[in-house]
N, C-alpha and C positions, 0 to 999 in steps of 0.2 A: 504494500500500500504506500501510493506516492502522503510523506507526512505534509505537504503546502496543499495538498488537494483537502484531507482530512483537517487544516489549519482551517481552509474554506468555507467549509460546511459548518466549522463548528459557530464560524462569526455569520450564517445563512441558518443556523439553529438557535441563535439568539436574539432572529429576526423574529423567528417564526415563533417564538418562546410569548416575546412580546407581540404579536398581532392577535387578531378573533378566529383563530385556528388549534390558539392553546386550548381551548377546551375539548377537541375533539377528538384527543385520545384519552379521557381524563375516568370513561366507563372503564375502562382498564386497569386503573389506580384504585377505582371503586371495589371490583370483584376482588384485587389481589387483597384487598383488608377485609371482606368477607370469609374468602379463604383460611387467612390468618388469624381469624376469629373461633373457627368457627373448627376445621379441621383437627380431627381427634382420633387415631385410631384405635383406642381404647375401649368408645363409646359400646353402647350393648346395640343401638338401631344405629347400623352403620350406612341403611339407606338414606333414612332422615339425616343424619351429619353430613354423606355426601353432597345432597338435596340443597342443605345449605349452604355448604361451602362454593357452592357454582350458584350466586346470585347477583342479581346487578338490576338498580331503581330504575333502569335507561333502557337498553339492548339485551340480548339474548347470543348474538353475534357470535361473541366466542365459545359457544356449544353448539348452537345451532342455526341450522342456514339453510337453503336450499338443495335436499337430496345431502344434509350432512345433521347426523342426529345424536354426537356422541353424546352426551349425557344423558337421553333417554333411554339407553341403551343400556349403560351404564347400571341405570338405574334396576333395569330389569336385570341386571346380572348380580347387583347387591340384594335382590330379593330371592332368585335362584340357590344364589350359592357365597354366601357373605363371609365363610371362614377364605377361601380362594381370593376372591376381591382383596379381602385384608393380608393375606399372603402374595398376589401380584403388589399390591401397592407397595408394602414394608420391603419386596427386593425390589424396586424402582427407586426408594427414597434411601436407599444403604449407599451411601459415600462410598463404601471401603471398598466396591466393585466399579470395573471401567463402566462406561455412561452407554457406549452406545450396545456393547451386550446386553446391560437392565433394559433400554428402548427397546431392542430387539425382542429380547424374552417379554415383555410387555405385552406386546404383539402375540406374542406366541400364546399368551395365556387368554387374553381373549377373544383369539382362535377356536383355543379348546372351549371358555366358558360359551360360547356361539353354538359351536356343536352340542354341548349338553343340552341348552335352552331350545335347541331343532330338534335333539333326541325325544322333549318333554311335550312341547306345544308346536306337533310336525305340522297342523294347518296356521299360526303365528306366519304375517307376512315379513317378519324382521326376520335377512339374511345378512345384515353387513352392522360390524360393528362400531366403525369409523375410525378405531384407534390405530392411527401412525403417527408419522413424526411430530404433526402439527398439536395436535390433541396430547400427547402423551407431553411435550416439552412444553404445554400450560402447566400441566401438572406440577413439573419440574420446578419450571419460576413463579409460581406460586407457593409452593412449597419452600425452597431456597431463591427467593428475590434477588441476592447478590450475586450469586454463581451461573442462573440460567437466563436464556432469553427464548422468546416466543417464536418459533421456528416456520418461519417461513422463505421455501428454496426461491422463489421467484424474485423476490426483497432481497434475498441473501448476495444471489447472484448479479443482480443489478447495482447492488452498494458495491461490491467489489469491483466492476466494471467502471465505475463513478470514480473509485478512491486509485485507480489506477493499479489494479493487481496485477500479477503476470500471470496469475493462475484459476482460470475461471472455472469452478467447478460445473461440470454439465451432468452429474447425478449428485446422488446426499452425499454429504460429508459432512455428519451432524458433528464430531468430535473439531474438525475444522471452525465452524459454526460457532460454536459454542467460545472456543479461544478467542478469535476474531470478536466475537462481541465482549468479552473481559478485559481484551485492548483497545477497543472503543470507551469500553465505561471508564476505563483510568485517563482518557483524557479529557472525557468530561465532566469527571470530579476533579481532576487539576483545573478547572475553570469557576470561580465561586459565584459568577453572574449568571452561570448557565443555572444553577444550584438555586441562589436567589430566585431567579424568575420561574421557575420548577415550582417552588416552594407555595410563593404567592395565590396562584392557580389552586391550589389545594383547599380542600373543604378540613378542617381538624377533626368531625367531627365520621367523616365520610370515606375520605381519601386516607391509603396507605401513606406514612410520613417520613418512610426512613428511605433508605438510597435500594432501587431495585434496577436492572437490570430492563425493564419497564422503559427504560428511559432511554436506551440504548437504540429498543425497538422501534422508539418513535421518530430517534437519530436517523437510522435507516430508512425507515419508510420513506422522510424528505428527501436523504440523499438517492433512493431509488427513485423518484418520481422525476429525476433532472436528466434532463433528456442528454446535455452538455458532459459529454465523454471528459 
């Protein structure tokens, strides 16, 4: 990544911090402090604490969308089979394992909770469960806001393209992903105006307060929309 292009954007992210566009990724700061409220996995209804942990006053957007249902999905699989849900979750959120094998087995787990739920309710029109990269890696930066970011390859790809990489990934390269946004967040905490006007935007009451990786996403998405190589 060329650092004067990344210099660029970051003095066109302080534009955009301060214009009437700052609010419109701010449902996202919203659900990560629901999440952080709210997620337990302890709890005895692990449907219900799911349920709540994916809520937001505004949109639905990041569960749901057209022809994309993960959380309802979800949902039926914490009613299915709730010891499994709580054993895919806890090796997803285990630090002490690489990232993109828990993503992977993630997948793989509810694969199988799919198949049990076809086995049980064979006329149920729900065949697809939605969990990949994008869904599984909310999970992630909600769960740890500092470490993860919200994965999307089309964004990913076009911010690299923008910031002047040599190396444009043309499949996932979530482990790639993931670095590259931890190198972004560090120089937008090296900027205390970008911080400041972050801040302001914030509801105390509503919005998550501390430093999330959230922020990085929204970094990206600007610098994905500039058409200027």
């Amino acid at each position: 990544m060329n650092l004067q292009k990344i210099e660029k954007y970051l003095i066109q992210f302080k534009r955009h911090l301060k214009s009437q566009q700052r609010a419109n990724f701010l449902y996202k700061w919203e659900s990560l402090q629901y999440f952080q409220q709210n997620w337990d996995m302890e709890v005895e209804n692990i449907t219900q604490m799911y349920d709540q942990s994916l809520q937001n006053t505004q949109t639905v957007r990041l569960w749901k969308a057209n022809q994309y249902f993960p959380k309802q999905i979800m949902l039926l699989f914490c009613e299915l089979q709730p010891d499994y849900v709580k054993f895919a979750f806890t090796d997803l959120f285990n630090e002490e394992k690489e990232i993109t094998g828990r993503m992977d087995r993630f997948i793989f787990y509810c694969d199988e909770l799919m198949k049990a739920y076809k086995e049980k309710y064979p006329l149920k029109i729900e065949n697809n469960h939605y969990h990949h990269y994008k869904i599984i890696s909310l999970y992630l930066s909600f769960r740890y806001p500092e470490q993860y970011a919200l994965y999307d390859f089309e964004v990913f790809r076009h911010t690299l393209i923008n910031l002047g990489s040599r190396n444009i990934p043309e499949l996932n390269d979530i482990e790639r992903f993931f670095k590259i946004s931890r190198t972004l967040a560090k120089f937008l905490a090296k900027d205390p105006e970008i911080w400041r006007l972050h801040q302001r935007r914030l509801h105390p009451k509503k919005h998550y307060q501390d430093f999330s990786l959230l922020l990085v996403n929204e970094f990206c998405e600007m610098i994905s929309r500039d058409k200027r190589p």
